[in-house]
MIDOSE-1310 file (N, C-alpha, C; in nm, 2 decimals, decimal comma, always signed):
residues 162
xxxx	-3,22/-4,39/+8,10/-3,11/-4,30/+8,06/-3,03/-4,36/+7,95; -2,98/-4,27/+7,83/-2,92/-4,34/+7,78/-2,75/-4,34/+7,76; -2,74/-4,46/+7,74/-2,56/-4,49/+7,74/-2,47/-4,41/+7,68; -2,43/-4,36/+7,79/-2,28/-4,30/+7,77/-2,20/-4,35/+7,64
xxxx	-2,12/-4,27/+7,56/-2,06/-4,37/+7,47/-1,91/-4,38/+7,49; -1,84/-4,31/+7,62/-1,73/-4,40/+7,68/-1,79/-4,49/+7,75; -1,86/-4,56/+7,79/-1,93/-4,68/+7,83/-2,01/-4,77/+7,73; -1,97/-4,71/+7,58/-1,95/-4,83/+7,51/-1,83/-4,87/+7,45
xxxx	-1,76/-4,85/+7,53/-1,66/-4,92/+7,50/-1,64/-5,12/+7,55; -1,66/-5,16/+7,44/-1,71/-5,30/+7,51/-1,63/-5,36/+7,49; -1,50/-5,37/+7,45/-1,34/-5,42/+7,45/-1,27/-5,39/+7,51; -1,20/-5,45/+7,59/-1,09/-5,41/+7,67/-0,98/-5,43/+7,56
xxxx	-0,90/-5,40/+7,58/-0,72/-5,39/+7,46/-0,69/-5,51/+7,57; -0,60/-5,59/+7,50/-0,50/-5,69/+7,53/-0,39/-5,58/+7,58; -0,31/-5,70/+7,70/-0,18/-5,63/+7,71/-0,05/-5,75/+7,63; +0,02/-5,74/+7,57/+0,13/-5,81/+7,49/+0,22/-5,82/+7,58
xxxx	+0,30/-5,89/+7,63/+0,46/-5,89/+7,67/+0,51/-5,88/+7,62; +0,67/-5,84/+7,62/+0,76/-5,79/+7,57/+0,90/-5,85/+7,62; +0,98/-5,91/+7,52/+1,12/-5,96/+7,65/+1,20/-5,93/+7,54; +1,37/-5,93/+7,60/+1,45/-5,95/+7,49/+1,60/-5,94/+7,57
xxxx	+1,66/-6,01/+7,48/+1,83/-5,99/+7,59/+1,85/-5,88/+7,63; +1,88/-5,91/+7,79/+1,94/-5,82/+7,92/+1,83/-5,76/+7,94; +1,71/-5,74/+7,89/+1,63/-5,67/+7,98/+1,58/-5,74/+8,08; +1,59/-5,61/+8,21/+1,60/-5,67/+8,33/+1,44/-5,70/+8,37
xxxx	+1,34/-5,62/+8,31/+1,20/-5,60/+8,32/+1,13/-5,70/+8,27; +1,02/-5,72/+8,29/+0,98/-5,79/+8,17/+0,85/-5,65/+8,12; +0,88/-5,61/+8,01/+0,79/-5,47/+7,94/+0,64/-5,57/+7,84; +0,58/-5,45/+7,89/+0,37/-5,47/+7,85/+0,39/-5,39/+7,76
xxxx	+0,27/-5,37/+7,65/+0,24/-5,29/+7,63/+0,06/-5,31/+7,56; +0,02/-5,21/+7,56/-0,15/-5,22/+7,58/-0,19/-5,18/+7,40; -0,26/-5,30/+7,36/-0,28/-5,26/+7,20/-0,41/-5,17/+7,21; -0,42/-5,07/+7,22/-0,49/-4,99/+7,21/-0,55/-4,96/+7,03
xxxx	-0,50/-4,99/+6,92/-0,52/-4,99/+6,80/-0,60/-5,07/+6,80; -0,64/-5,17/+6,91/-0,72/-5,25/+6,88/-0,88/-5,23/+6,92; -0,89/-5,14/+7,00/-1,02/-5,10/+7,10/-1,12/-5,05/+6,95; -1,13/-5,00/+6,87/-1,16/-4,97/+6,77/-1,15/-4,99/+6,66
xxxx	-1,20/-5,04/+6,54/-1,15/-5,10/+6,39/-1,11/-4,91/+6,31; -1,21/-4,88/+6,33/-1,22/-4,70/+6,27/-1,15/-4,59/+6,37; -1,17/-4,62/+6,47/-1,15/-4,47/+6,54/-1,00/-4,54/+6,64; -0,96/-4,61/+6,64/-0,84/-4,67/+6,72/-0,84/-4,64/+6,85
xxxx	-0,76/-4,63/+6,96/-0,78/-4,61/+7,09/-0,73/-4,49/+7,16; -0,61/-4,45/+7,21/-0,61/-4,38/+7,29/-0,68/-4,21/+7,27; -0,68/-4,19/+7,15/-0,72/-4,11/+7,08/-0,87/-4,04/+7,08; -0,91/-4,18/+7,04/-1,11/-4,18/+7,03/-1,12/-4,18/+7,19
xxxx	-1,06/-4,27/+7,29/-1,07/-4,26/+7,47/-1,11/-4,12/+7,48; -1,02/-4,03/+7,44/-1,01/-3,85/+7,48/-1,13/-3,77/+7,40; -1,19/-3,83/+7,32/-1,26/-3,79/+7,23/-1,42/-3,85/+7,24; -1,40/-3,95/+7,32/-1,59/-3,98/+7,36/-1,62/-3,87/+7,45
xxxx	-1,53/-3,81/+7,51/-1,61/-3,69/+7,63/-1,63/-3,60/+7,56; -1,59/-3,53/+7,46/-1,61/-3,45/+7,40/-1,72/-3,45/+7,30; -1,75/-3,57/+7,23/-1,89/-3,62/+7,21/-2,00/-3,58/+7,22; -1,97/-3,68/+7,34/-2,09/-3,64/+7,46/-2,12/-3,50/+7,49
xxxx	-1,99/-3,46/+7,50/-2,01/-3,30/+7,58/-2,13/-3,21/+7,45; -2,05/-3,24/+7,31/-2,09/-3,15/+7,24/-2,26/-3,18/+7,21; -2,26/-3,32/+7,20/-2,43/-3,37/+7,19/-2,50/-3,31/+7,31; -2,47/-3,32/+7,41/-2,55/-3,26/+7,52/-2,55/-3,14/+7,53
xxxx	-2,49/-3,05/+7,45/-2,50/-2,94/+7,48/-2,59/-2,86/+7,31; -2,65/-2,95/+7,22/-2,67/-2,92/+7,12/-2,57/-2,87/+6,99; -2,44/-2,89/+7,01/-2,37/-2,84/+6,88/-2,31/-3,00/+6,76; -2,32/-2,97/+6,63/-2,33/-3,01/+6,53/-2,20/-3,00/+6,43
xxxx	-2,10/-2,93/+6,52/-1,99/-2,93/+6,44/-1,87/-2,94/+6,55; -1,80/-2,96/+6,51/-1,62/-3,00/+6,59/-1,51/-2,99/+6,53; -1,44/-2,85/+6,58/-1,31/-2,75/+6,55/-1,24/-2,80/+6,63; -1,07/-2,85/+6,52/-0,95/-2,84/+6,66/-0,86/-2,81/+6,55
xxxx	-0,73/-2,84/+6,64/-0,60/-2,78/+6,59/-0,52/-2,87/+6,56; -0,37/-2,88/+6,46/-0,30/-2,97/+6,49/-0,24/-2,97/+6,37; -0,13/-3,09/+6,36/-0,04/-3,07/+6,24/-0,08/-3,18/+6,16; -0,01/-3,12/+6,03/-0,01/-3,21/+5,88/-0,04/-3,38/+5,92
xxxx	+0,05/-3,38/+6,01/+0,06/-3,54/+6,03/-0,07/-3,58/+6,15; -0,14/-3,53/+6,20/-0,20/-3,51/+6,32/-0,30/-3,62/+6,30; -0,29/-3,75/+6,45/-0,33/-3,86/+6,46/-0,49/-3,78/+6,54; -0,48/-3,67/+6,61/-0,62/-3,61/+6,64/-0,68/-3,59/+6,57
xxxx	-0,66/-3,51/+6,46/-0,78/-3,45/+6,34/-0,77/-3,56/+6,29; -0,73/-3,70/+6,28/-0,76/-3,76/+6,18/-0,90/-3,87/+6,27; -0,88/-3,89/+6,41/-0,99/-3,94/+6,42/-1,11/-3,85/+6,48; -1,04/-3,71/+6,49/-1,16/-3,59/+6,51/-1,25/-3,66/+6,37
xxxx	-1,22/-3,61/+6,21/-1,32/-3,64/+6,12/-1,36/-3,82/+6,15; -1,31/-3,89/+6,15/-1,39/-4,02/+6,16/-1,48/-4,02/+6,25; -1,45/-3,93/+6,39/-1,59/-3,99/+6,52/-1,67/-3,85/+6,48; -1,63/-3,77/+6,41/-1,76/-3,69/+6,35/-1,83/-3,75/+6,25
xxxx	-1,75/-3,78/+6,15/-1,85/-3,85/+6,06/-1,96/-3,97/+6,11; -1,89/-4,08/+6,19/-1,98/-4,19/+6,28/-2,10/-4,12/+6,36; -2,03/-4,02/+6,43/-2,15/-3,97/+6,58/-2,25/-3,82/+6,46; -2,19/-3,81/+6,37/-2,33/-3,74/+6,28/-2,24/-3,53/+6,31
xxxx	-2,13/-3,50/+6,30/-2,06/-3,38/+6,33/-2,02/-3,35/+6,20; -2,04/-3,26/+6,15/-1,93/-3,17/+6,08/-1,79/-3,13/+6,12; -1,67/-3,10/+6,07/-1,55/-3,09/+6,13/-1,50/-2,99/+6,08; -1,43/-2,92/+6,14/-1,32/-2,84/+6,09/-1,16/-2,86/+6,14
xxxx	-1,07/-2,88/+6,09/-0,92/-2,92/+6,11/-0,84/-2,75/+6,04; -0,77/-2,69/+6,20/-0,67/-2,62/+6,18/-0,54/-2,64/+6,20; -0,47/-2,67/+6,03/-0,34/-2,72/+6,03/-0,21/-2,64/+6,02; -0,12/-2,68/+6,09/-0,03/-2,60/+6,09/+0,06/-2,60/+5,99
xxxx	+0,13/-2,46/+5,92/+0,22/-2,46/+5,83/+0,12/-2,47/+5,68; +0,23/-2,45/+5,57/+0,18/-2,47/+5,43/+0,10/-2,57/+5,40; +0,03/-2,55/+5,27/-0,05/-2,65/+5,26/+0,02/-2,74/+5,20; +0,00/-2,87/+5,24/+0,04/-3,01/+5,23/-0,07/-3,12/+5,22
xxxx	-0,03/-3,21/+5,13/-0,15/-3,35/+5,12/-0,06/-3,42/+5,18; -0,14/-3,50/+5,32/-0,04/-3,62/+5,38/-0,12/-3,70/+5,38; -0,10/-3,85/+5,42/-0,23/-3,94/+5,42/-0,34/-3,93/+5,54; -0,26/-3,86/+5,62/-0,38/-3,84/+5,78/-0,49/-3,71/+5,68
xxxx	-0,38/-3,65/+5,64/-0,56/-3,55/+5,62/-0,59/-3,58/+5,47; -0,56/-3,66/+5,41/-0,64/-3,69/+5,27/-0,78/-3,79/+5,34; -0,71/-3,85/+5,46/-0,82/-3,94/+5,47/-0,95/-3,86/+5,57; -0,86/-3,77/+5,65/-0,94/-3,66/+5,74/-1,07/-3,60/+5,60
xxxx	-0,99/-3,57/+5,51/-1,11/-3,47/+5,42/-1,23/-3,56/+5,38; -1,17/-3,74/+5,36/-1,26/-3,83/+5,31/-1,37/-3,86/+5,37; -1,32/-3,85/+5,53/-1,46/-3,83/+5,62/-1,50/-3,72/+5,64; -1,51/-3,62/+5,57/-1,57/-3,51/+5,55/-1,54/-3,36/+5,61
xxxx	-1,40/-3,36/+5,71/-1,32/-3,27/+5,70/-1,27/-3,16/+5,64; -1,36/-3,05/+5,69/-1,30/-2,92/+5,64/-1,19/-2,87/+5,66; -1,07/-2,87/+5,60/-0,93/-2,84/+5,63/-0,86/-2,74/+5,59; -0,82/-2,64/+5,72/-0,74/-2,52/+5,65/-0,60/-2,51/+5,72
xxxx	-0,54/-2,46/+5,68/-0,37/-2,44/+5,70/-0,40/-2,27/+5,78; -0,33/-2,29/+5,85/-0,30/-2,20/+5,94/-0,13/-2,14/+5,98; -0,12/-1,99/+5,97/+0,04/-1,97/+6,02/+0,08/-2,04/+6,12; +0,26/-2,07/+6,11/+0,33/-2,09/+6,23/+0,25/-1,95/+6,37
xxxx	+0,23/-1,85/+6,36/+0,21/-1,77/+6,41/+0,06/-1,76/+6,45; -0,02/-1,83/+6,38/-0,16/-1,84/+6,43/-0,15/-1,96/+6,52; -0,10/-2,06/+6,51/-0,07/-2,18/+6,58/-0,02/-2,20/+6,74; +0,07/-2,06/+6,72/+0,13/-2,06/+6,85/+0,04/-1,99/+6,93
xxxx	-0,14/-1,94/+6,82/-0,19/-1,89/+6,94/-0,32/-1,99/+7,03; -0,30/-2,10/+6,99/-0,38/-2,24/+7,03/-0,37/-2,23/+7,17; -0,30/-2,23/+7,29/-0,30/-2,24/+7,36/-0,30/-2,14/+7,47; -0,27/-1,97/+7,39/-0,27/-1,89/+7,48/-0,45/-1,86/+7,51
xxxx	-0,47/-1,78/+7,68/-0,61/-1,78/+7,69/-0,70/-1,73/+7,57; -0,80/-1,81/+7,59/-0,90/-1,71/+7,48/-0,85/-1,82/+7,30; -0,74/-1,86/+7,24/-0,65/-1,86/+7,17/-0,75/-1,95/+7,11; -0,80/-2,05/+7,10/-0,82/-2,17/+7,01/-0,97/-2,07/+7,00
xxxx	-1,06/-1,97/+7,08/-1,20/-1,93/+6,99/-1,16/-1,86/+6,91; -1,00/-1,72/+6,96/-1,02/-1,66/+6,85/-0,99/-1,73/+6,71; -0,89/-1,83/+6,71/-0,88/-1,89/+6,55/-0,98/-1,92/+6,55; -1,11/-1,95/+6,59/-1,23/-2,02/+6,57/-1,32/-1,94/+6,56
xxxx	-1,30/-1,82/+6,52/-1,38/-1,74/+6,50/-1,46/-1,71/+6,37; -1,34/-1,73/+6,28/-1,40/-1,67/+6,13/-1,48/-1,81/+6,07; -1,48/-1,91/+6,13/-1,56/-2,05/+6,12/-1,70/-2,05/+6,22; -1,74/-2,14/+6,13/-1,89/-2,18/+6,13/-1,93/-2,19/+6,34
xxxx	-2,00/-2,23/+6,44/-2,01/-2,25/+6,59/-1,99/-2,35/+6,55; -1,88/-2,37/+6,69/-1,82/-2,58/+6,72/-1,78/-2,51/+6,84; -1,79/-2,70/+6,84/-1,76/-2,70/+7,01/-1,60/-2,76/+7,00; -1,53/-2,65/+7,06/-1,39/-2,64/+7,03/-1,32/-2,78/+7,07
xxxx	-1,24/-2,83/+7,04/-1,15/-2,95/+7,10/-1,03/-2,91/+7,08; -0,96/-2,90/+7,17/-0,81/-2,84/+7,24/-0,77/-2,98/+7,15; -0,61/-2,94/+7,11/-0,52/-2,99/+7,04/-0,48/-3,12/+7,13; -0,49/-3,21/+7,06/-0,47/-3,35/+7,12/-0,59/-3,41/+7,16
xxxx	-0,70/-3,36/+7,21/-0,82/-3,43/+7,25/-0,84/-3,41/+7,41; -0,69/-3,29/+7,49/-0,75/-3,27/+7,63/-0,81/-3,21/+7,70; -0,80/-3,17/+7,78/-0,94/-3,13/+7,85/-1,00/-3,18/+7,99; -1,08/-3,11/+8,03/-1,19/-3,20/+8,14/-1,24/-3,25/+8,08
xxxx	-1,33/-3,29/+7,95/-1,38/-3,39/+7,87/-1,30/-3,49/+7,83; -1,23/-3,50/+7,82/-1,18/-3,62/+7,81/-1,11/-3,74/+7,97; -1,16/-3,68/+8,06/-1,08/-3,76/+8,16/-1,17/-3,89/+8,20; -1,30/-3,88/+8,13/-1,41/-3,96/+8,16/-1,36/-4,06/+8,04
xxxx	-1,33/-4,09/+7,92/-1,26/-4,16/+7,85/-1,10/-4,22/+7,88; -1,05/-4,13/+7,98/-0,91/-4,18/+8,00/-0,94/-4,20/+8,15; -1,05/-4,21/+8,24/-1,03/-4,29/+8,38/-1,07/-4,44/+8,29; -1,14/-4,47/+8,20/-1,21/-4,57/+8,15/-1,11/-4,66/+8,13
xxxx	-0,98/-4,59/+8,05/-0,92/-4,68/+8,02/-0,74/-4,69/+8,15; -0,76/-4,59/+8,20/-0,66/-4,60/+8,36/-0,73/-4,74/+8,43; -0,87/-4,78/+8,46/-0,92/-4,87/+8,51/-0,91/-5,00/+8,45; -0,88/-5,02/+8,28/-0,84/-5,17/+8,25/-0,73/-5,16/+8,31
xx	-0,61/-5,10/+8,27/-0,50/-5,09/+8,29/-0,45/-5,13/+8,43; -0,52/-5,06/+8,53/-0,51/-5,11/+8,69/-0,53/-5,28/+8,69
């Protein structure tokens, strides 16, 4: 059988300490920017199940939602481009060049701007096919990377963390 690719995750993130006058705690924090050189961490974590999901199920492209600045569509296009996907990114608001989706388009990201009012319908039922309708078949990815596909990438990393 072959390897899962949340189970290639073959780095664990460092955890850093943190101190500073009067704090009573002493505060961690987990470099997750580091689990990846290209697709960074907490991000890509939510996004191997979806992967997976879409490879096993035969589809070749991956639609989501999100804004101008959006740290998802930007490593949506990079783990498309790597795992071999086409992409589509629906942005919210006027069209804008920001560096997340100049570099979204560079990994090959199709990017369209969507109303305030198409946006708000992302989450109602049904909401992210119908915007996904006048586009090419993908296997949808809910805004942010969540999902039951993603909880296999985020027990992965609840288990360093324990």
């Amino acid at each position: 059988m072959s390897q899962s690719i949340v189970d290639t995750f073959t780095q664990q993130t460092p955890f850093i300490g943190l101190s500073g006058p009067g704090w009573q705690r002493r505060t961690f924090i987990k470099r997750e920017d580091l689990r990846d050189a290209e697709l960074g961490g907490n991000k890509w974590c939510k996004l191997a199940g979806h992967i997976e999901e879409a490879q096993r199920r035969g589809h070749d492209h991956l639609l989501s939602v999100g804004g101008p600045w959006s740290n998802h569509l930007h490593a949506l296009a990079l783990a498309g481009r790597r795992f071999g996907f086409s992409t589509t990114g629906l942005v919210r608001g006027r069209p804008v060049d920001t560096p997340m989706l100049a570099d979204a388009r560079r990994a090959g990201m199709d990017v369209h701007f969507i109303s305030p009012g198409q946006y708000k319908q992302r989450n109602a039922e049904g909401g992210l096919c119908r915007l996904a309708a006048s586009f090419r078949p993908a296997w949808l990815v809910p805004e942010g990377g969540g999902g039951p596909e993603a909880m296999p990438g985020l027990a992965r990393l609840a288990a360093e963390i324990e």
